[in-house]
KOLFIRO-999793 format. One record per residue (C-alpha): residue number from 1; residue in one letter; x, y, z. Coordinates in Angstrom, 3 decimals, padded with zeros to 6 digits. Last residue first. Layout:
REM residues N
resi	resn	X	Y	Z
NUM	A	X	Y	Z
...
This chain:
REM residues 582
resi	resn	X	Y	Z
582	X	152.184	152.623	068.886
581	X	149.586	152.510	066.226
580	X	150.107	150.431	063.055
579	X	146.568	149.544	062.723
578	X	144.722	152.454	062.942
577	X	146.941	153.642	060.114
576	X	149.641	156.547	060.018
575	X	150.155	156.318	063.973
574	X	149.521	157.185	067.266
573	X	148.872	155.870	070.972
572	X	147.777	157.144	074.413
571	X	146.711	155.735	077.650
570	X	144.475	156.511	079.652
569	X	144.018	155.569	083.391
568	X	143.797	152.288	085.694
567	X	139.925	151.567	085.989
566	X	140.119	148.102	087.766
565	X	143.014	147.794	090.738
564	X	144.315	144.464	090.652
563	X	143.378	142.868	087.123
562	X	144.324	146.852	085.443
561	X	141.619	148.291	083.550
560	X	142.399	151.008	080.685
559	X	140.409	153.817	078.789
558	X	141.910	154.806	075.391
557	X	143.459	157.677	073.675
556	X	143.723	157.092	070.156
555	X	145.658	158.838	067.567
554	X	145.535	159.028	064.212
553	X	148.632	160.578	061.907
552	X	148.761	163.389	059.032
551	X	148.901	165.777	061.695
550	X	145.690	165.074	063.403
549	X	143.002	162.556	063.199
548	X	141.154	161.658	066.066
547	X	139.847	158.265	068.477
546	X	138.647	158.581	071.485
545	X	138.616	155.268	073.698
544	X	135.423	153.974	075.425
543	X	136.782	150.458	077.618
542	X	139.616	148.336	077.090
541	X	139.823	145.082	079.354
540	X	142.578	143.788	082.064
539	X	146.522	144.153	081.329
538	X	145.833	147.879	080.756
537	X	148.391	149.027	083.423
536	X	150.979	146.889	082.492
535	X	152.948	144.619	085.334
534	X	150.995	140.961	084.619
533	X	151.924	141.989	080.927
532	X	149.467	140.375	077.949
531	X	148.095	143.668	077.170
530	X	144.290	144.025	076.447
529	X	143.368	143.853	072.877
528	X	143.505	146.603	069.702
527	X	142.782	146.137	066.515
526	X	140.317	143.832	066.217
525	X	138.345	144.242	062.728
524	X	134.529	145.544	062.714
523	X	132.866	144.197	058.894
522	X	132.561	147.429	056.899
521	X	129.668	149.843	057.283
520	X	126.992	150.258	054.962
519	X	125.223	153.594	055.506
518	X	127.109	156.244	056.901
517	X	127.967	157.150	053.548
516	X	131.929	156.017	052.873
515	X	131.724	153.611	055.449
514	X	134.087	152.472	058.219
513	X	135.018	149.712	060.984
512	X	137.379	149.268	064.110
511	X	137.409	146.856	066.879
510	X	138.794	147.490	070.764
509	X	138.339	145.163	073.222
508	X	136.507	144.179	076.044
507	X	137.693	141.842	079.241
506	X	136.323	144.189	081.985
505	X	132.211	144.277	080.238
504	X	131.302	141.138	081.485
503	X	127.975	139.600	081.045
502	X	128.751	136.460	079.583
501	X	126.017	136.193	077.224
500	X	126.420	139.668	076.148
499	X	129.936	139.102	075.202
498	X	131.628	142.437	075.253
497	X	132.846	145.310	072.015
496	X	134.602	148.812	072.948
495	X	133.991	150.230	069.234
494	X	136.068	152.596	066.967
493	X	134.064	154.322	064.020
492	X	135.329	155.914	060.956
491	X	132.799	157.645	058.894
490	X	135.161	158.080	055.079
489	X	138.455	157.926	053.670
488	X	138.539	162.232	053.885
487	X	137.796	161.919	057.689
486	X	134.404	161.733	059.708
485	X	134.857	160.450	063.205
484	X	132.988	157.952	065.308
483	X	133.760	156.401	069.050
482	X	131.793	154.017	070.704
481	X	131.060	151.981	073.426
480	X	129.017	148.721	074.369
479	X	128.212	147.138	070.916
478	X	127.749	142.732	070.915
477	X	130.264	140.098	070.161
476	X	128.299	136.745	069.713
475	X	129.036	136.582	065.964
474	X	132.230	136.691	066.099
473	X	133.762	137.986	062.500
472	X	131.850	141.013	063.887
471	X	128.984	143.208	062.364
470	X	127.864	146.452	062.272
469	X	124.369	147.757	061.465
468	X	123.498	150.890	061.672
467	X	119.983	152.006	063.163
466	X	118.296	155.288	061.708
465	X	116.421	156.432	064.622
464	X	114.011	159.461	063.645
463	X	114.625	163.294	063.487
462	X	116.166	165.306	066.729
461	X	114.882	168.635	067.941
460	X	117.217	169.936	070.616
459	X	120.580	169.777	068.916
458	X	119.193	172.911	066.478
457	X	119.355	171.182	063.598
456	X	119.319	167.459	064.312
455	X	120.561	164.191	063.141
454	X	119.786	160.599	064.760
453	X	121.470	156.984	064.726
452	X	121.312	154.404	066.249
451	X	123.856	151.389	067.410
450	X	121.834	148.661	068.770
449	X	122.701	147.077	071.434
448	X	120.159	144.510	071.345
447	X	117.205	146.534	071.657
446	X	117.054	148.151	075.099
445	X	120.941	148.629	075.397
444	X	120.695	151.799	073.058
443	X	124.220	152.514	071.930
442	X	124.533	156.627	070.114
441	X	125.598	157.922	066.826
440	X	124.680	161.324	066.379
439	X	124.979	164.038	063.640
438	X	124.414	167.960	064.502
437	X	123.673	169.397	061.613
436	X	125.048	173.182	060.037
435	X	127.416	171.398	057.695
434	X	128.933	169.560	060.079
433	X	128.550	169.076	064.114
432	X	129.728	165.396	065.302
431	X	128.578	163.635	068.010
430	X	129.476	160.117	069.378
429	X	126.834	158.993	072.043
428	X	128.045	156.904	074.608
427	X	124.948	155.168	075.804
426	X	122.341	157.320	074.529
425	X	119.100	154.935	075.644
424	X	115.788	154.893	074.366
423	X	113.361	152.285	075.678
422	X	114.203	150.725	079.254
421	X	114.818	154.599	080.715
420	X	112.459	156.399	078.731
419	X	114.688	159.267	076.973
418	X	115.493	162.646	076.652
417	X	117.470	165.027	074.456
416	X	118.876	168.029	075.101
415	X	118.870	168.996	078.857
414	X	121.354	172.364	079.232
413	X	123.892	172.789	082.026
412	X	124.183	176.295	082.741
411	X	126.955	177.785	080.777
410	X	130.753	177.642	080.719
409	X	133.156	179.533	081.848
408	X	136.800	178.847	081.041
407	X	136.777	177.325	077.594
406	X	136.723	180.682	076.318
405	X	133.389	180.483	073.760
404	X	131.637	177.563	076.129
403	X	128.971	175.587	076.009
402	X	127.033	172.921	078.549
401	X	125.306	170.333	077.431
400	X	123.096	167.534	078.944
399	X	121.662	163.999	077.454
398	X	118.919	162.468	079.437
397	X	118.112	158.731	080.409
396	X	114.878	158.718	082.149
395	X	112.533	156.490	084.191
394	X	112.391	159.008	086.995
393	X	114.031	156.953	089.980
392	X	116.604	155.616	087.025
391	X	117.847	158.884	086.178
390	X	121.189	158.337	083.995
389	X	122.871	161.380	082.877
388	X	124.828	161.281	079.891
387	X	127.353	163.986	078.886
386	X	127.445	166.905	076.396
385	X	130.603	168.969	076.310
384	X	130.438	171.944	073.529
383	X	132.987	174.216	072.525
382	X	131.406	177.569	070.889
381	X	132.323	179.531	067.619
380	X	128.657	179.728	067.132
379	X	128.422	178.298	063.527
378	X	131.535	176.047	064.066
377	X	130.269	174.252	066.416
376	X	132.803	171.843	068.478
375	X	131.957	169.004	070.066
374	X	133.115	166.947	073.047
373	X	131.755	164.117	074.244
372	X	131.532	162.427	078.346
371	X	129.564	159.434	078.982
370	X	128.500	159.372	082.582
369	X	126.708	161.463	084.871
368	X	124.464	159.357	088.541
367	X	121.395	158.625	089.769
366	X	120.339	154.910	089.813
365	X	123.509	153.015	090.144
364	X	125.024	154.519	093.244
363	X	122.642	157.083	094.228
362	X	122.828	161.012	093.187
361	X	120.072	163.313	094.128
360	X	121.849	166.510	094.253
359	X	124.233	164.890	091.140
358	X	127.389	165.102	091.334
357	X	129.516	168.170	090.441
356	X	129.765	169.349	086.424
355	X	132.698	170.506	084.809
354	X	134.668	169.265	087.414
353	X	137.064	170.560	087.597
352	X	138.740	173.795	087.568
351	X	138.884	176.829	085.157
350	X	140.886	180.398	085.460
349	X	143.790	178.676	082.747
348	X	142.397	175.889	080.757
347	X	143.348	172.598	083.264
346	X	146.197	170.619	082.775
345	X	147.489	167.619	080.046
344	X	151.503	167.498	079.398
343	X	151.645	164.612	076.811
342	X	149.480	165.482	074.495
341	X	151.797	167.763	073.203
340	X	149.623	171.392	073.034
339	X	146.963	170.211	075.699
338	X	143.907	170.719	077.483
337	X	141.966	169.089	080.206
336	X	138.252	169.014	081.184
335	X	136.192	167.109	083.944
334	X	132.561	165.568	083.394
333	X	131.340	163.818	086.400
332	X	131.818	159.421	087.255
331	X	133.233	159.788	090.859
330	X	130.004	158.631	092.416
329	X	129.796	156.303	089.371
328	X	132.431	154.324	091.489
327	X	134.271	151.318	088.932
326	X	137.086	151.546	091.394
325	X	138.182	154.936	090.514
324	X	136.216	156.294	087.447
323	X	137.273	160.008	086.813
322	X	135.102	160.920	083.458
321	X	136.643	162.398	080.443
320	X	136.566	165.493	078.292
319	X	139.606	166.381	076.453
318	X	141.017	169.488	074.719
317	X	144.216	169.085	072.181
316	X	145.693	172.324	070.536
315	X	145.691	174.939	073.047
314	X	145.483	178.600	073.417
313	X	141.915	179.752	073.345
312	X	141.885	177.435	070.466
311	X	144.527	176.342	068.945
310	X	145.806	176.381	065.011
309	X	145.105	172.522	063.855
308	X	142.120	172.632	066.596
307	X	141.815	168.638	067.924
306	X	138.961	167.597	069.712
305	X	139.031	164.404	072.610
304	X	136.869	162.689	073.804
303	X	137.624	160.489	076.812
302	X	135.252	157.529	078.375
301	X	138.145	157.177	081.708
300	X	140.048	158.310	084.391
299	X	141.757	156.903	087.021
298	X	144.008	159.401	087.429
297	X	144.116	160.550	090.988
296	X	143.597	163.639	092.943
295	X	139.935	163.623	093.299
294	X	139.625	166.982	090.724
293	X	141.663	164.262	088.319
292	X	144.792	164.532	087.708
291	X	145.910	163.565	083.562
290	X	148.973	162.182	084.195
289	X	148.708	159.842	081.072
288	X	149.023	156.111	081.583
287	X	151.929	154.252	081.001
286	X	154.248	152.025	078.338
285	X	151.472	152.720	076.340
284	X	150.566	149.720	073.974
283	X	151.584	148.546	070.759
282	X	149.201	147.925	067.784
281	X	150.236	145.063	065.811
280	X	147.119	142.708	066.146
279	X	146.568	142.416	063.287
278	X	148.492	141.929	059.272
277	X	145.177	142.877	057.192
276	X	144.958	140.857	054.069
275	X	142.735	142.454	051.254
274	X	142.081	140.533	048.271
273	X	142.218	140.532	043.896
272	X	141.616	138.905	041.247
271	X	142.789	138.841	037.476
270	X	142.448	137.766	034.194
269	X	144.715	138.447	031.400
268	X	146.004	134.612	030.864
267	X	147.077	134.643	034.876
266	X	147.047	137.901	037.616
265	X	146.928	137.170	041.107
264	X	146.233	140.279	042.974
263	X	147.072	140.998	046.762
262	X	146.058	144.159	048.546
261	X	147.932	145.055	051.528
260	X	146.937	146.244	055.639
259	X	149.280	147.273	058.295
258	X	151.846	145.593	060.577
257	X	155.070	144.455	059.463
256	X	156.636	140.815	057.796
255	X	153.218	138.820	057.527
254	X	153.906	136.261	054.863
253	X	152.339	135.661	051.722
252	X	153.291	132.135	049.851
251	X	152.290	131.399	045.956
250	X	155.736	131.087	045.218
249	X	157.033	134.433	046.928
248	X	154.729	137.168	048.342
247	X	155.740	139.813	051.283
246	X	152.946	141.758	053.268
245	X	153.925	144.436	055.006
244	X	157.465	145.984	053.371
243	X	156.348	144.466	050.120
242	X	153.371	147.078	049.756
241	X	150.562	146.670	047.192
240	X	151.463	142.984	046.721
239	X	151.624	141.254	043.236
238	X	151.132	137.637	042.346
237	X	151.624	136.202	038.893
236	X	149.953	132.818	038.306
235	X	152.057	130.436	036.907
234	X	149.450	127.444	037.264
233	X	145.575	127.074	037.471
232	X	143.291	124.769	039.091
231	X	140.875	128.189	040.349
230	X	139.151	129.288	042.838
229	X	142.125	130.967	044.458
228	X	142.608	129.700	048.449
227	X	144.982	127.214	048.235
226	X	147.349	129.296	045.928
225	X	147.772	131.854	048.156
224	X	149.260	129.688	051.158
223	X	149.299	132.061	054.042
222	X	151.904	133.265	056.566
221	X	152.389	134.101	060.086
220	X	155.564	136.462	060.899
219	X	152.628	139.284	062.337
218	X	148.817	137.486	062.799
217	X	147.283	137.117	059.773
216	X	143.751	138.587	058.381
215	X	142.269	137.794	055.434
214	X	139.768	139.725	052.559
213	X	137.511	138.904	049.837
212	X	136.880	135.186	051.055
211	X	137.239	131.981	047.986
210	X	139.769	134.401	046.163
209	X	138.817	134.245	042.263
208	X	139.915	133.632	038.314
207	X	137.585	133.661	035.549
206	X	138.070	131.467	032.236
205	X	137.121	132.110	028.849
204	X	138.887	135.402	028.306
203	X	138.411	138.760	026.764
202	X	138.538	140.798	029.806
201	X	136.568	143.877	031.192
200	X	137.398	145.813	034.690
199	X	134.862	147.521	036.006
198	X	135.756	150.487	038.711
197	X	132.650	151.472	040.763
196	X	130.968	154.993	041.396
195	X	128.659	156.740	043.976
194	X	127.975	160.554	043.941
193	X	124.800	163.131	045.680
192	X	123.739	165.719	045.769
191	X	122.279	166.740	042.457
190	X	122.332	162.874	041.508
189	X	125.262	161.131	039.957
188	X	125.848	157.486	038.570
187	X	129.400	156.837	038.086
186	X	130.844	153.538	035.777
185	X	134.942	153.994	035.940
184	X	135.926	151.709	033.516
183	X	139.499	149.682	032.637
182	X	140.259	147.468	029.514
181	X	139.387	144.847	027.146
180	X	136.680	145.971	024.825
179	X	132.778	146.956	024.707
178	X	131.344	145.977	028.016
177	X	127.787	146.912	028.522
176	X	126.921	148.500	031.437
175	X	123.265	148.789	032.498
174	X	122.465	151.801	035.124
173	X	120.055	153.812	033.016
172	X	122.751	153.679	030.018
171	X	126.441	152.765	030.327
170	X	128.682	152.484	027.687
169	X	132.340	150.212	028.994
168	X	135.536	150.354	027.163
167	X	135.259	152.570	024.468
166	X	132.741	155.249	026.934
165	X	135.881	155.518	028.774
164	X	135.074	157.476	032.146
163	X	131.657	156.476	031.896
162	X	128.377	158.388	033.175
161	X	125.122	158.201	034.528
160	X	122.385	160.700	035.709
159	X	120.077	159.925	038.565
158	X	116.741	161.334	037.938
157	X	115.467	162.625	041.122
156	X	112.680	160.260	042.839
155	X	113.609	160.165	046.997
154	X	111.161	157.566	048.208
153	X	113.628	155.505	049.948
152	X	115.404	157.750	051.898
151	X	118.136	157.180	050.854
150	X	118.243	156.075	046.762
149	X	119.538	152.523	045.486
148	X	120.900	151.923	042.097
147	X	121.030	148.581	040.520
146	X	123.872	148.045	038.285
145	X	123.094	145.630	035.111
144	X	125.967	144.542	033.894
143	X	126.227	143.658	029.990
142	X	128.783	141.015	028.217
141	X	130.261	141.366	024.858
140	X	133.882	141.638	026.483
139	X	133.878	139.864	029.533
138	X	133.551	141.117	033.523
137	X	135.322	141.792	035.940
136	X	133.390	144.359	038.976
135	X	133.874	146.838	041.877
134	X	131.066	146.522	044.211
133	X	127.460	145.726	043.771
132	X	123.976	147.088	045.186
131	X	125.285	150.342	044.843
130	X	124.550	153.310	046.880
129	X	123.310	157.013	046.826
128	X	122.709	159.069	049.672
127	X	120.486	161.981	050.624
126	X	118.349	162.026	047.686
125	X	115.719	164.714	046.970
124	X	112.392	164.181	046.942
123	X	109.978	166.009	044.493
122	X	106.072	165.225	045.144
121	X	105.255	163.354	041.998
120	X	102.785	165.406	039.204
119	X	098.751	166.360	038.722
118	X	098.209	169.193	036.933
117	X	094.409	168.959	038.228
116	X	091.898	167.627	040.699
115	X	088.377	168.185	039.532
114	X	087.966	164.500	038.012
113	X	088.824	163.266	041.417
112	X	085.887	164.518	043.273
111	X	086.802	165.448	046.738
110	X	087.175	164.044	050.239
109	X	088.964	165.342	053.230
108	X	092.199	166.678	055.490
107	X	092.751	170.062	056.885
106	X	095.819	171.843	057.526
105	X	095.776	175.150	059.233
104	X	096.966	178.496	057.498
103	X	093.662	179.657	056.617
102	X	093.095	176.314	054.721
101	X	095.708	174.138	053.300
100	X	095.458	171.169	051.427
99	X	095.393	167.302	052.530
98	X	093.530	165.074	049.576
97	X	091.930	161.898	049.308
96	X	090.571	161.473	046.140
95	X	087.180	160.386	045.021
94	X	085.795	158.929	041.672
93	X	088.134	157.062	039.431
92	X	090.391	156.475	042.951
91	X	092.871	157.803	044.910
90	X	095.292	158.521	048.109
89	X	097.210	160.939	049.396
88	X	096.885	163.934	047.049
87	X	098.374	166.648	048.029
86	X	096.416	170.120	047.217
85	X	097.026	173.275	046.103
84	X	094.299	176.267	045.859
83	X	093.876	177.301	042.227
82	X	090.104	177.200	042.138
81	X	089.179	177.529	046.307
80	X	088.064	174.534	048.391
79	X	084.956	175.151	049.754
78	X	083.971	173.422	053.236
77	X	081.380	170.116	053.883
76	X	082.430	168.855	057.241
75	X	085.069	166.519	057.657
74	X	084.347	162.923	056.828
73	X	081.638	160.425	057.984
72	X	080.657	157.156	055.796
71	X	077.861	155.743	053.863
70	X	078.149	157.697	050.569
69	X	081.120	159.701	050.763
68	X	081.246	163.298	052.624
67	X	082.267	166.345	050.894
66	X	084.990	168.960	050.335
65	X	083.264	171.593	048.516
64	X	084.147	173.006	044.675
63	X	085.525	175.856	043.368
62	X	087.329	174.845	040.394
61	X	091.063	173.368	038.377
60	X	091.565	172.346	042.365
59	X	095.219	171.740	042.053
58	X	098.513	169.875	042.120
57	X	100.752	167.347	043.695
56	X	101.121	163.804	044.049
55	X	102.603	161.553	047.062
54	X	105.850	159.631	048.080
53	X	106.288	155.852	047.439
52	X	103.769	153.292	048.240
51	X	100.768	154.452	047.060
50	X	098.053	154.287	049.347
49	X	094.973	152.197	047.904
48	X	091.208	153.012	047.547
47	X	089.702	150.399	045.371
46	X	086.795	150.358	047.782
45	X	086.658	152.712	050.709
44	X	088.467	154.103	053.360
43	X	088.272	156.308	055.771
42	X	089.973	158.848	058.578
41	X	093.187	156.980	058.454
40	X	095.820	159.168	061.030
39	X	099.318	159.591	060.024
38	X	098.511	162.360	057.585
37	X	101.932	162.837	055.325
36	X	102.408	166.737	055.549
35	X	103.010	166.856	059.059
34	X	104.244	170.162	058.484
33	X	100.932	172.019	059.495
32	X	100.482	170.270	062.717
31	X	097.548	167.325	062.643
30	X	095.935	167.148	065.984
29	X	093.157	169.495	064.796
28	X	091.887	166.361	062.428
27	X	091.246	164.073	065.209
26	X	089.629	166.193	067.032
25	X	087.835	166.550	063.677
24	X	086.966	163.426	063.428
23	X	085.796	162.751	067.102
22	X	083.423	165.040	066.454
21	X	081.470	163.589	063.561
20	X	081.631	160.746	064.951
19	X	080.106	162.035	068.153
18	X	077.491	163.942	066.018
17	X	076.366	161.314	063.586
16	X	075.821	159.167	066.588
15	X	073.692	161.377	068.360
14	X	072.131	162.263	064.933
13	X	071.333	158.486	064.915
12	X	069.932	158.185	068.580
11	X	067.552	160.531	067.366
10	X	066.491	159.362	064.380
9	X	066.103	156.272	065.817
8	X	064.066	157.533	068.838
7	X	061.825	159.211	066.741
6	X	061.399	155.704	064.252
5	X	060.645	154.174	067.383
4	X	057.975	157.107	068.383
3	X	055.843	156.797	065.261
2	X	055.714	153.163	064.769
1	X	054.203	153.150	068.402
């Protein structure tokens, strides 16, 4: 009997052995050769810890076998060659987990960490570089540490750092120290990337403040400078960086044109500075734009529009939109117009709308194209005009392309990028091709609106969500529609903004924010609100407008409700600032 249990033990262990065994290297085989980082935890032992930012390199200094531990399962035993490199994932004194490649497939194990040699970082180079800090005062004697951050995260190049007036401010692995009174430019540098601050240093015992770095008044308003320093002092000098907007006298600022100044108060050699913003000045078309629709009306809305400084194919100005009469997504298919004036709009010569028909298997609210974009590549020479299409009966949200080198025939709709219905969504995506990547900023209603964002080669094959945060002065106000450009200031982005709470997306306006890096975006401003005419056309809500910068000026074309008959039209505006637009 002692005999035949310890049979049956062996057995049943080899059993086990072998389905463990097996399931490992399923496991294992799942693994494509540049998924580098092994997602998948095949053991773990004692003392055996992940480190938390990139990996180590180097290589087997002999042939040795990649073996089992004591007590566990790993991949069967298999020679490593002497010279053969290796990434080493995790360690101990003993064992090291290591991925290397074998044969052109990569396999995963255990080996003795003494034979693992010229061991160094895995180099990661930085995509962006921010500060933790803006521009600074500060007082002679004093030292500023500036903390540099790195995207991604585990990017390790040395980051070099500089001064523009080594007198005035020395700077040494990020910490300033302030020599004498003056001006600084502090810049730390990596191979691709640039971020610098200005540091002002003073020699004197006080410090002077605004309680809020920036205000906003409403045009012929004013605001009582003095209240809002943090500081009891007297016969402070104020300054304003243009007059003509913002005019200072006695402490008092009032709102003479639209547009946006920086005030400084300046007492005893110290000084601060904020931004006022004059709102609200944007004027409104006096009409829509006759741009007909393949339904014979212009109720159009979500333009894009792309500008070409010489033409293309023999206009300036080409627009995608959606018709929308009386909020129909029957209606809601991609149509193109074109330009020289932007104020005659027809179709390219030898094309007609729509771009794309409806749907074979369209139903109101479950089947249906929306969200129009144009972009241009200029690799292929090709205009592109991707669009959402919304497939509730198939749980799917899908973005489609179609390309042209004429603009009058175009290919085959293309599907790009798809998406489970209540977890990705690419509500109006904003795409931009530079550089050889296609960069996309997209609304996903399934987590709170957030606005995401993805970048891809090929347009096909799309990295991870990056989200962006942008805030409101209102708290409550949530993203519906967007807009994003890249100009010399920076990534510009114009929003359609609603009250999630309240559910209504026909009162919305316009707000405006931008970043130098795509990373940290400045708090959204109003810029643009419904008209307060009973007779105007957008007297209702604002909805996805297209902003661009041509000529020295920016222009927006935005989509318009009326109270009486909803979607109205577009409407066009321009001017040197987003916030002098008319």
């Amino acid at each position: 009997m002692p005999n035949r249990k310890k049979t049956n033990s062996n057995k049943k262990n080899k059993i086990i052995y072998k389905l463990t065994a097996a399931a490992v290297c399923i496991v294992l085989s799942a693994v494509a050769i540049a998924c580098v980082c092994v997602k998948a935890q095949l053991i773990s032992f004692n003392k055996m810890q992940m480190q938390s930012e990139g990996y180590s390199v180097g290589s087997i200094s002999e042939n040795s076998s990649v073996k089992h531990l004591p007590y566990t399962l790993s991949l069967p035993e298999e020679t490593v060659e002497k010279g053969c490199a290796v990434k080493v994932l995790a360690q101990n004194e003993k064992w090291s987990k290591i991925v290397y490649n074998s044969n052109g497939a990569l396999k995963c194990g255990f080996i003795k960490t003494e034979l693992i040699e010229n061991m160094q970082p895995e180099s990661v180079k930085a995509e962006a570089l921010t500060f933790d800090t803006g521009n600074l005062t500060a007082r002679v004697g004093e030292t500023v540490d500036i903390n540099a951050r790195l995207y991604p995260k585990n990017a390790n190049e040395q980051i070099f750092w500089s001064s523009s007036d080594e007198s005035v401010a020395s700077v040494e692995n990020g910490k300033v120290t302030l020599n004498k009174c003056g001006t600084a430019v502090i810049t730390a540098k990596t191979e691709n990337c640039s971020q610098s601050i200005d540091i002002r240093v003073i020699d004197e015992s006080f410090e002077i403040s605004f309680k809020k770095a920036s205000y906003s008044l409403d045009l012929g308003s004013s605001l009582k400078l003095n209240s809002e320093i943090n500081c009891d002092c007297k016969n402070i000098d104020w300054e304003t960086s243009n007059a003509d907007i913002i005019a200072v006298e006695n402490g008092k600022a009032t709102a003479k044109a639209a547009g946006a100044v920086v005030i400084t108060a300046k007492i005893n050699g110290a000084e601060a500075s904020c931004r006022v913003y004059v709102r609200n000045a944007n004027q409104h078309a006096p009409r829509p734009l006759n741009t007909m629709n393949a339904y014979g009306n212009i109720y159009n809305y979500h333009p894009s529009v792309y500008y070409f400084e010489g033409g293309w194919n023999g206009y300036k100005y080409w627009c995608a939109y959606t018709p929308y009469e009386k909020n129909n997504d029957y209606w809601e298919n991609p149509h193109i117009e074109v330009s020289n004036d932007l104020k005659n709009w027809t179709v390219p010569k030898g094309f007609s709308n729509p771009l794309e028909p409806v749907p074979e298997t369209y139903e109101r609210g479950k089947v249906y194209n929306s969200d129009t974009e144009l972009v241009y590549n200029t690799d292929t020479k090709q205009l592109e005009c991707w669009w959402r299409f919304y497939d509730k009966p198939n749980n799917r949200v899908v973005l489609r392309r179609k390309v042209t080198k004429d603009g009058t025939n175009w290919s085959k709709a293309e599907d790009m990028l798809t998406g489970e219905l209540y977890k990705y969504d690419f509500l109006s995506p904003a795409i931009i091709y530079e550089n050889g990547i296609y960069r996309m900023w997209a609304i996903n209603q399934n987590t709170g609106h957030s606005l995401d964002y993805r970048e891809s080669a090929d347009g096909r094959n799309w990295g991870e969500i990056r989200q962006i945060r942008i805030e409101y002065k209102d708290k409550e106000l949530a993203n519906w529609h967007i807009d994003l450009i890249h100009t010399p200031k920076g990534y510009e982005a114009l929003i359609s903004a609603y009250y999630p709470k309240e559910n209504d997306r026909t009162h919305m306006s316009l707000y405006y924010a931008y970043s130098a890096d795509n990373i940290s975006y400045t708090k959204a401003e109003k810029i643009f609100s419904p008209s307060d005419s009973d007779s105007a056309f957008d007297n209702r809500g604002l909805y996805r407008s297209s902003l661009f910068y041509a000529n020295g000026k920016y222009y927006m074309i935005y989509s318009a409700l009326n109270k009486k008959t909803g979607p109205s039209g577009m409407g066009i505006i321009c001017g040197k600032n987003v916030f002098t637009m008319h």
